[in-house]
C-alpha positions as CSV (number, residue, x, y, z in Angstrom):
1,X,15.2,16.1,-10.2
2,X,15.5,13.3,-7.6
3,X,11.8,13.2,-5.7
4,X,11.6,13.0,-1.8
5,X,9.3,10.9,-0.1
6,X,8.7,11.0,3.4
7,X,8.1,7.9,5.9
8,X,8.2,7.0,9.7
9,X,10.8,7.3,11.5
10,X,9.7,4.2,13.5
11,X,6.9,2.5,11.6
12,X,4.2,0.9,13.5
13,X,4.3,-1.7,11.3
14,X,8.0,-2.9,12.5
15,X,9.1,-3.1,9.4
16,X,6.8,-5.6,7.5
17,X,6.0,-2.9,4.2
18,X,2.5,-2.3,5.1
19,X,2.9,1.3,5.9
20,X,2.1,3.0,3.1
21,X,5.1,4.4,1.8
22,X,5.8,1.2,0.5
23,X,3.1,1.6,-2.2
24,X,5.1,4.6,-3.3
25,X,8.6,3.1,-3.1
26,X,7.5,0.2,-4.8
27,X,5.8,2.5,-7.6
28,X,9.7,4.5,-8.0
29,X,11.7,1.1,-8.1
30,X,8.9,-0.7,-11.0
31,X,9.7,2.4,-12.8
32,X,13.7,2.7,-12.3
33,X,13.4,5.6,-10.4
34,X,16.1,7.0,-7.7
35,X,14.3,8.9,-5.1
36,X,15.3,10.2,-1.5
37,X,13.4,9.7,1.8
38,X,13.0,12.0,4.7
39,X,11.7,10.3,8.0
40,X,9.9,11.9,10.1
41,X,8.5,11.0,13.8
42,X,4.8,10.8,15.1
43,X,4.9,14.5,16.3
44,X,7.1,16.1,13.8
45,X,3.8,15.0,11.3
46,X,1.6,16.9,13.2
47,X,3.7,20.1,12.8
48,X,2.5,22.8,10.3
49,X,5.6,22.3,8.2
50,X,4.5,18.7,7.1
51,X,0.7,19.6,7.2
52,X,1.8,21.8,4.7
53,X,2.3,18.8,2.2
54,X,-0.3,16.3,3.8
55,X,-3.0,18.3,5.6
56,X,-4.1,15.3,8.0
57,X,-0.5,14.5,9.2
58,X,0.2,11.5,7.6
59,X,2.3,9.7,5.7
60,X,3.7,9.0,2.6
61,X,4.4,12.5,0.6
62,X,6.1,13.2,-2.1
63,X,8.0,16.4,-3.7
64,X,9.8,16.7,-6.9
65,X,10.5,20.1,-7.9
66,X,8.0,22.5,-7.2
67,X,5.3,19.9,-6.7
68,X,4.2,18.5,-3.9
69,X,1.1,15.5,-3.5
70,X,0.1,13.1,-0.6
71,X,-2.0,10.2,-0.8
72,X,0.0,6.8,-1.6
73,X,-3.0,5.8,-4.7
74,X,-2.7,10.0,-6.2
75,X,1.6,9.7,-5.7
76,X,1.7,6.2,-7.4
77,X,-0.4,7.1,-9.9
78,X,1.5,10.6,-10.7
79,X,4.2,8.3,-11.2
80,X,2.5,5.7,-13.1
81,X,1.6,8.9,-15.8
82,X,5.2,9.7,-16.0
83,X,7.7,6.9,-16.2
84,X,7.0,3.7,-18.2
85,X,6.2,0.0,-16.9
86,X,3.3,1.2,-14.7
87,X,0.6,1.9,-17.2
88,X,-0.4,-0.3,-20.5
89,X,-0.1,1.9,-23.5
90,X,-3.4,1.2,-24.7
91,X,-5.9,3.4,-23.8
92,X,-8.4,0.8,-22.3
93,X,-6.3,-1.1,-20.5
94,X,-4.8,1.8,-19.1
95,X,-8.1,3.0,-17.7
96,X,-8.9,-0.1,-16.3
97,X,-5.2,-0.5,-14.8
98,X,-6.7,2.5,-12.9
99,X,-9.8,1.4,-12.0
100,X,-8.0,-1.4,-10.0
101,X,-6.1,1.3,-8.6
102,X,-9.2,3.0,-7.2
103,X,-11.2,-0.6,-6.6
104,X,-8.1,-1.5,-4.1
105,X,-8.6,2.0,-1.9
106,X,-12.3,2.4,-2.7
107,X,-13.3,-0.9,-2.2
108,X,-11.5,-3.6,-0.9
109,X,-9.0,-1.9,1.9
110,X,-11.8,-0.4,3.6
111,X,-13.3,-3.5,5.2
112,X,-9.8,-4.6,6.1
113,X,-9.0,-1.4,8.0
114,X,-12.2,-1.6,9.8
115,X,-10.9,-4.9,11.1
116,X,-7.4,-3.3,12.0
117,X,-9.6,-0.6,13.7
118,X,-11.5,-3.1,15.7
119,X,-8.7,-5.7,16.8
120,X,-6.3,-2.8,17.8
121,X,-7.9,0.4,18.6
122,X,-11.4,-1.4,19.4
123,X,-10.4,-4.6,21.2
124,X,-11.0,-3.8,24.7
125,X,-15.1,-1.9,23.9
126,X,-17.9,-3.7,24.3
127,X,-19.2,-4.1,21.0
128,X,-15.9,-5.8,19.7
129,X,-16.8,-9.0,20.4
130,X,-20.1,-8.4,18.0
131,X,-18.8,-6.1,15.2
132,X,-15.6,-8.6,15.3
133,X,-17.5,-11.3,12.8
134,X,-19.6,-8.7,11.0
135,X,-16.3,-7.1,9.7
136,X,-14.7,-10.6,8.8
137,X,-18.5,-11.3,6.8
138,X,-17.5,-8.1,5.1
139,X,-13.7,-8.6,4.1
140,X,-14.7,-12.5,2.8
141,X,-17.3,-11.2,0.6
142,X,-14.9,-9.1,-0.9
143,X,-12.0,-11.3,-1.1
144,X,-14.2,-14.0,-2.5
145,X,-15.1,-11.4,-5.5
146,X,-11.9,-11.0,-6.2
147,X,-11.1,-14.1,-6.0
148,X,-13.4,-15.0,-8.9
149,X,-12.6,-11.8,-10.5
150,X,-9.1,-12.9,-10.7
151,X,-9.4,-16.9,-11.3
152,X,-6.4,-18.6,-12.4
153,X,-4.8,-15.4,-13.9
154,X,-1.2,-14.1,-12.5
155,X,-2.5,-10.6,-12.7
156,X,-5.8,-8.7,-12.3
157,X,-5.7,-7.5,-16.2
158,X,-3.0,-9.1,-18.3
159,X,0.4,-7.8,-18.1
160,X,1.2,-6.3,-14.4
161,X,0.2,-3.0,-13.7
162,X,-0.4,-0.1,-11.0
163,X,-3.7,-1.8,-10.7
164,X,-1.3,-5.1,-8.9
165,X,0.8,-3.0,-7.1
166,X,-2.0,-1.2,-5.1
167,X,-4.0,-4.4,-4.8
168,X,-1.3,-6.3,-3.8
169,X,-0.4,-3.7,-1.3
170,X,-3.5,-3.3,0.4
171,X,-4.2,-7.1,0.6
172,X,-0.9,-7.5,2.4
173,X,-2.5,-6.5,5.6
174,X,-4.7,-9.3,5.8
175,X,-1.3,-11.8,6.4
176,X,-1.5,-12.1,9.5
177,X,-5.3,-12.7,9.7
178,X,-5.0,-15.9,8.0
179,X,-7.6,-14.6,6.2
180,X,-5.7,-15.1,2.7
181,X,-5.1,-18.6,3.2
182,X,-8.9,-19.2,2.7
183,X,-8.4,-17.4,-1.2
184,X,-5.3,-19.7,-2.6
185,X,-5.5,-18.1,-6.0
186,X,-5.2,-14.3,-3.9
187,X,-2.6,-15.6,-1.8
188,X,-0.5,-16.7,-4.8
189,X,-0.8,-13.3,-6.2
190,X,0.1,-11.5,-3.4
191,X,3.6,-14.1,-3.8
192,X,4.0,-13.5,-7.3
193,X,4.4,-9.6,-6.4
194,X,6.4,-10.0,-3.5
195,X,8.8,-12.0,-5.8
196,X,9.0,-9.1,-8.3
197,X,12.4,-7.6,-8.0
198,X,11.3,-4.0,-7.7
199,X,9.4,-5.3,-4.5
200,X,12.0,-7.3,-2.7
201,X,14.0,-3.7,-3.0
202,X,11.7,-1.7,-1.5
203,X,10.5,-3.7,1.2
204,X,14.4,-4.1,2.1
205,X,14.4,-0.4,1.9
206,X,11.7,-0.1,4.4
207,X,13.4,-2.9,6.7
208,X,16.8,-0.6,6.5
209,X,15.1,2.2,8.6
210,X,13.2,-0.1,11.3
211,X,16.3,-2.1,11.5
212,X,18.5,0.8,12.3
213,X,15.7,2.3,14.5
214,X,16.5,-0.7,16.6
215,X,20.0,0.2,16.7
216,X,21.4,1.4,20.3
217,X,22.4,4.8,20.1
C-alpha cells in the first residue's frame, strides 16, 4: 500500500525543504519508496479530522494502511525499520544510526529553533536584543561538538544513515544564519547530502507545491 503524507499547502518556508515533511520524503525516496501527499492549509490543521493523526496540528503525518504516526524523527524512523538503505544491518551501528537520529531532535535542533523563535516571533520584545547572543553562544557550542565529533569524515558513522538524514535536515536551518560557514567540515556535509540523489528529488518535490502555490488561479 502506497503511504500518504501530508504537507502545507503553502509552506512558510517558501519552498527551501526545511519544513519538515522533507525529512520524511527524503526518508521514502533513500528507500525507493512511492508515496502520495495530501496538502493541507494552516486552518484545515487545526480541524479535528487532522488532529486526529497529529494531535498538536502540525505537520508532516503519515498513513499506510491502518496506521497512522506523526512526528517527522518517529515517521522516518518507521521507515528506516522497514525498507533497506536507512539502517546498517549490524546491530551496533544500527543503534547508533539512531542515536544520531535522536541527538539531531534532542540536542542540536533545539538551540537552533530557539533562535528562529527569537529572530521571528521574538524580534520586536525587549529582551531580543539580549537573549539574541545567548542563543547564538548556545547553537556554536553545539555546532562546534559536532564539528569535532564528525572531523574529516563524509558521514557521522561510516556508511550514510537515518542518523545523516535527520542531522542534515535540522542543520539546514541554520543556512541562512551564516552560521555554518564558521564549521567548514559541517557545511560540507550538509553538501554532500544535498547532492545525494534521493535529496535533490525530494526537495524538487517540495519546490513543485510552493511553485504552483504561486501560480495565478
Amino acid at each position: 500500500m502506497i503511504p500518504t503524507i501530508t504537507a502545507f499547502e503553502r509552506s512558510p518556508d517558501r519552498g527551501k525543504g526545511l519544513a519538515r515533511d522533507m525529512r520524511v520524503r527524503w526518508a521514502l525516496e533513500e528507500a525507493g519508496q512511492p508515496y502520495e501527499v495530501r496538502l493541507v492549509s494552516f486552518s484545515a490543521m487545526k480541524e479535528p479530522a487532522h488532529r486526529a493523526l497529529h494531535p498538536f496540528g502540525q505537520i508532516p503525518t503519515y498513513e499506510e494502511g491502518n496506521l497512522a504516526l506523526f512526528e517527522s524523527g518517529a515517521i522516518v524512523l518507521h521507515i528506516a525499520e522497514h525498507h533497506a538503505g536507512l539502517l546498517p544491518d549490524e546491530a551496533n551501528a544500527r543503534a547508533r544510526a539512531i542515536a544520531w537520529m535522536f541527538a539531531a531532535v534532542n540536542t542540536v535542533e533545539p538551540p537552533i529553533l530557539e533562535l528562529q523563535t527569537a529572530k521571528l516571533l521574538e524580534g520586536d520584545k525587549p529582551w531580543t536584543e539580549q537573549r539574541l547572543p545567548l542563543v547564538l553562544d548556545r547553537i556554536r557550542h553545539r555546532l562546534g561538538e559536532l564539528s569535532v565529533r564528525l572531523g574529516d569524515a563524509d558521514w557521522l558513522d561510516g556508511a550514510f544513515s537515518v542518523g545523516d538524514l535527520m542531522m542534515i535536515g535540522v542543520l539546514l536551518r541554520l543556512r541562512a544564519s551564516g552560521l555554518l560557514d564558521e564549521y567548514p567540515n559541517l557545511a560540507a556535509y550538509v553538501a554532500r547530502g544535498e547532492a545525494r540523489p534521493a535529496y535533490k528529488r525530494a526537495f524538487a518535490s517540495q519546490w513543485a507545491v510552493f511553485a504552483g502555490s504561486r501560480l495565478p488561479t
